[in-house]
C-alpha positions in Angstrom: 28.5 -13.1 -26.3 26.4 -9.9 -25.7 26.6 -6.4 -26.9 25.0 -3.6 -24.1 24.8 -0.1 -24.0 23.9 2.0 -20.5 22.3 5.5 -20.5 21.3 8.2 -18.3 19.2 10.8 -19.5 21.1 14.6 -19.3 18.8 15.7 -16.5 19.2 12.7 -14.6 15.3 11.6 -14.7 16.0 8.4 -16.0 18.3 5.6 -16.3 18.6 2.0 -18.3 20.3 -0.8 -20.0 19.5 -2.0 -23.2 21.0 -5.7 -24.4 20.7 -8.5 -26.8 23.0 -11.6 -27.2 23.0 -15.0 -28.4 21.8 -16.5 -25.1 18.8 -17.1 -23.9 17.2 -14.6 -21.4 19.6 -12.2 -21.3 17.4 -10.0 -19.6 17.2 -11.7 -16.6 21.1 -11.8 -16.5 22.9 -8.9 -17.3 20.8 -5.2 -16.9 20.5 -3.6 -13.8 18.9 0.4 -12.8 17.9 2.3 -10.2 16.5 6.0 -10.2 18.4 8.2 -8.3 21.3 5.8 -8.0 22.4 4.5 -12.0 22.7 1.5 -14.1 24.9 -1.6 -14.4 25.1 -4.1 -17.6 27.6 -7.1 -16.6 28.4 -9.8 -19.1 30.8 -12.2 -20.6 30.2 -15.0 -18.2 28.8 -12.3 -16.2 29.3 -12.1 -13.1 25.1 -11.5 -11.6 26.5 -10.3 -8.4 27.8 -6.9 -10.1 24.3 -5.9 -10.3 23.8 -6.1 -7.0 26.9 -5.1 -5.4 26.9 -2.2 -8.2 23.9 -0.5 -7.5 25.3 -0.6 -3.5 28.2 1.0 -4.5 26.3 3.9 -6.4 23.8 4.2 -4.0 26.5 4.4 -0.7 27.7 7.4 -3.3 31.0 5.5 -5.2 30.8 7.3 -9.0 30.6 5.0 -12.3 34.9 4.4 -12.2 35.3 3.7 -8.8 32.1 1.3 -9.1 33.9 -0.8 -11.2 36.7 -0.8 -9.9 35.5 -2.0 -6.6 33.5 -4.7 -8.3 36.4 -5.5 -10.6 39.1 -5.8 -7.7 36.4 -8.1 -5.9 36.5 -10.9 -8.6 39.0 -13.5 -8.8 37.2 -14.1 -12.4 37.3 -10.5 -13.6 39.6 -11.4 -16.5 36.5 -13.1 -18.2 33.9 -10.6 -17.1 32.9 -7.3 -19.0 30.4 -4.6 -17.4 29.6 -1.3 -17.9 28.4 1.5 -15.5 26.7 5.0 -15.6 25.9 6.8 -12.4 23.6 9.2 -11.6 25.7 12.5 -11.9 26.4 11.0 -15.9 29.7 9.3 -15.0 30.4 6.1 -16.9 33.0 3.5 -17.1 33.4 0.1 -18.9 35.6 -2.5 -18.7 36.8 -5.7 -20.7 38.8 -8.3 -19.2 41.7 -9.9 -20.5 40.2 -13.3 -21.1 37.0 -11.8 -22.8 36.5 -13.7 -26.2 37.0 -11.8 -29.7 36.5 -8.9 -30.5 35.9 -7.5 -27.7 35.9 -3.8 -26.4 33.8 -1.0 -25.2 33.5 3.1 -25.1 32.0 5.5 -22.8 31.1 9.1 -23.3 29.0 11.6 -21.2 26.3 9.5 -19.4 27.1 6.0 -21.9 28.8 2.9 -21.7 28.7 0.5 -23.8 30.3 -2.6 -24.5 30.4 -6.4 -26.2 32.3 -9.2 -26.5 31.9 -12.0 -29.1 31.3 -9.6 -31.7 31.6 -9.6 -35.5 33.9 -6.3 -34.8 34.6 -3.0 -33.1 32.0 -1.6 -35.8 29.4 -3.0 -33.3 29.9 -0.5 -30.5 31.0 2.2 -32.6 27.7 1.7 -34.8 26.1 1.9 -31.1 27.9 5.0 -30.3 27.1 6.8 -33.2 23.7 6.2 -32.7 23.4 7.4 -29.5 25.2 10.8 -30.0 22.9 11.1 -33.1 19.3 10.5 -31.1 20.3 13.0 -28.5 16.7 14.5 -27.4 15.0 11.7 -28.0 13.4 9.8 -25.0 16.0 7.6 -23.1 13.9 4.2 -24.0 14.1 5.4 -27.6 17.9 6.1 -27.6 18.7 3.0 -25.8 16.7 0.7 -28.4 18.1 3.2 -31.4 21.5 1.8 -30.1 21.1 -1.5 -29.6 19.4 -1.5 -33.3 22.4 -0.3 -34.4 24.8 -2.6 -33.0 22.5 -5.6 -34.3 22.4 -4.0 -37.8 26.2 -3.5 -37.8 26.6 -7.1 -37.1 26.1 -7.4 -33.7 27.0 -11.0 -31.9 29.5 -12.9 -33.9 27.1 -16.0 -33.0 23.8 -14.8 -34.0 20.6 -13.4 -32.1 18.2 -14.7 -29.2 17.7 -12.6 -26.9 16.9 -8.5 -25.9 15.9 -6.7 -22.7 15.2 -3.0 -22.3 15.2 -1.8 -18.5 14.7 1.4 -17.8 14.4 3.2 -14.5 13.2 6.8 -13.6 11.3 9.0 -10.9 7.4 8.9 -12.9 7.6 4.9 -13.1 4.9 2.6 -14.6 1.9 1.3 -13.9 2.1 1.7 -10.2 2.7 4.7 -8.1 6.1 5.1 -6.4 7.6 1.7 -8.3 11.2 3.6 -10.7 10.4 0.9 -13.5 9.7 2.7 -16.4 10.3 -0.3 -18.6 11.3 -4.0 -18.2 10.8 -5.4 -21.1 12.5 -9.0 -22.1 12.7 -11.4 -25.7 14.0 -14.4 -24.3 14.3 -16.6 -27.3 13.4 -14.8 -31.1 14.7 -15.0 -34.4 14.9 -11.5 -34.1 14.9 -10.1 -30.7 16.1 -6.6 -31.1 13.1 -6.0 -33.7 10.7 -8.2 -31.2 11.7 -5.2 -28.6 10.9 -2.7 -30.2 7.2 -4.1 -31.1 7.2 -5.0 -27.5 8.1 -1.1 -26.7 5.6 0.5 -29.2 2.2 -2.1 -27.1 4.1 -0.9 -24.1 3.5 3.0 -24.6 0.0 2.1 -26.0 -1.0 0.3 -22.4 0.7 2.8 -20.3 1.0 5.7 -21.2 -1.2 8.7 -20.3 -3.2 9.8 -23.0 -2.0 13.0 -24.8 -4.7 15.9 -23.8 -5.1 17.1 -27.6 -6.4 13.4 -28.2 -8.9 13.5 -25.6 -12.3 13.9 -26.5 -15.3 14.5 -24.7 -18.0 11.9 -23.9 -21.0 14.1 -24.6 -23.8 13.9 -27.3 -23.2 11.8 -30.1 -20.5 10.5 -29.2 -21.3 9.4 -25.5 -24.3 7.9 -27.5 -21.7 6.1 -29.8 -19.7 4.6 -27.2 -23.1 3.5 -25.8 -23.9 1.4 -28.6 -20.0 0.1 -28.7 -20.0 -1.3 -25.7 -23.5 -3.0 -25.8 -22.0 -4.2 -29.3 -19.0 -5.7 -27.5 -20.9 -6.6 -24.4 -19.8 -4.5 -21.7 -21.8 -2.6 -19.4 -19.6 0.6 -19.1 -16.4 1.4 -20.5 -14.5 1.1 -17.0 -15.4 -2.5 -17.1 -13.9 -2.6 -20.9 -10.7 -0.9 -20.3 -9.9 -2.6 -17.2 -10.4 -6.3 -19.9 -8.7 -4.9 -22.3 -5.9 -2.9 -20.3 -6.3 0.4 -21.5 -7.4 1.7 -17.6 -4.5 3.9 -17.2 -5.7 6.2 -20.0 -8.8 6.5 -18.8 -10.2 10.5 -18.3 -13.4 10.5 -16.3 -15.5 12.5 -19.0 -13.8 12.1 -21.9 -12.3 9.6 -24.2 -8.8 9.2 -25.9 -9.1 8.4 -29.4 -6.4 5.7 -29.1 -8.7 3.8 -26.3 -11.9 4.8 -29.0 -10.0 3.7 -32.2 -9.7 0.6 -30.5 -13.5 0.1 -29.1 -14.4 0.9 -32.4 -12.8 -1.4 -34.4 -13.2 -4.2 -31.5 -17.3 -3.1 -31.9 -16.6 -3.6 -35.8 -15.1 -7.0 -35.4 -18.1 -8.4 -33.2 -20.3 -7.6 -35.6 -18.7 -9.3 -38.6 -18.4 -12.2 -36.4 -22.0 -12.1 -35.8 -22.8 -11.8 -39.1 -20.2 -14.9 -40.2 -22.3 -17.0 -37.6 -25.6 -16.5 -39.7 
């Protein structure tokens, strides 16, 4: 009922899981990662308790094979459970149980597993595959979601679509300090979840990413005087107090500006005024 694909970047600075299904909240079921220790994707009446149990096993220093196998051996159900792993040295393994529903079936390469079950077809995972050896270089977030959009375009659950997750863990994390999660992003229930994610990854990089340094500008003269008048326009006393509304304070720059954080003031200035206007 779920197609998955697990990823470790070639240097080992990050690790994820990306997913979609025709189930609700698959997210919150089958992904699990850990920076510095690897990934785990268990499905087909999955089995949550791999995720835990699996990123144990990694971290107490068992590779990706030997993972599974552990967690495999452990389940009196594992002829109905699929799961993939990829530890942190780029070792992967999947597995497919017996019982596992048509077609079902998975691959693994240098620092990938993936795997699905319920699927219109083995094209799915070798669609996925394909993808992934084609978008090496790219970031692991990117890769991971190029798969996944790959597997859904080659026909992905036999069922339909409902739900994507994208998890990814690595050593500069998110928004705070010292927390792995790069990305943990979920579509619980959409028409079109794998195209829902990847909106949901491109607002993600816009809120939290660090500003590029050849798009920072500095807030002096004219245009310190323009983002005066843009925030008295959008009535806020500095542009601290704006960003921190409009969650844009982790690419803030004390003394300059980035033009993604301006673009938006600007056009969030030009909107206030045609309102005001409207209202006369």
């Amino acid at each position: 009922m779920t197609f998955s694909i697990v990823g470790r970047e070639p240097d080992g600075s990050a690790v994820g899981v990306a997913v979609a299904s025709k189930f609700l909240g698959v997210g919150a079921a089958v992904p699990a990662a850990r920076h510095g220790v690897g990934a785990v994707a268990t499905q087909s009446f999955c089995n949550t308790l791999y995720k835990r149990d699996g990123l144990a096993h990694l971290a107490g220093g068992l590779g990706a094979e030997a993972t599974l196998a552990a967690l495999v051996e452990a389940d009196d159900g594992r002829e109905e459970r699929q799961a993939g792993v990829v530890d942190d040295t780029g070792g992967a393994a999947t597995f497919t149980g017996s019982g596992c529903l048509d077609w079902a079936g998975g691959v693994t390469g240098p620092g990938v597993a993936i795997q699905g079950n319920i699927l219109v077809g083995p094209q799915v995972v070798d669609a996925m595959h394909a993808a992934w050896l084609g978008s090496a270089g790219m970031p692991l977030a990117e890769r991971l979601l190029l798969a996944l959009t790959a597997g859904d375009a080659a026909g992905g659950d036999a069922r339909g679509r409902q739900s994507a997750a994208l998890l990814v863990a690595s050593g500069e994390g998110s928004y705070t300090p010292g927390d792995d999660v790069r990305f943990d992003l979920r579509v619980d229930d959409h028409v079109d979840p794998v195209t829902e994610l990847s909106r949901l990854l491109d607002l993600h990089h816009l809120y939290f990413d660090a500003p590029h340094p050849d798009d920072l500008l500095p807030l002096t003269g004219d245009l310190a005087d323009e983002v005066t008048r843009l925030l008295d326009a959008v009535g806020r006393p500095d542009l601290e107090t704006w960003a921190g509304v409009e969650n844009f304070e982790l690419r803030l720059v004390p003394g300059r500006i980035d033009q993604v954080v301006l673009a938006h003031l600007r056009a969030q200035a030009a909107q206030a005024a045609q309102s005001t206007q409207t209202g006369r």
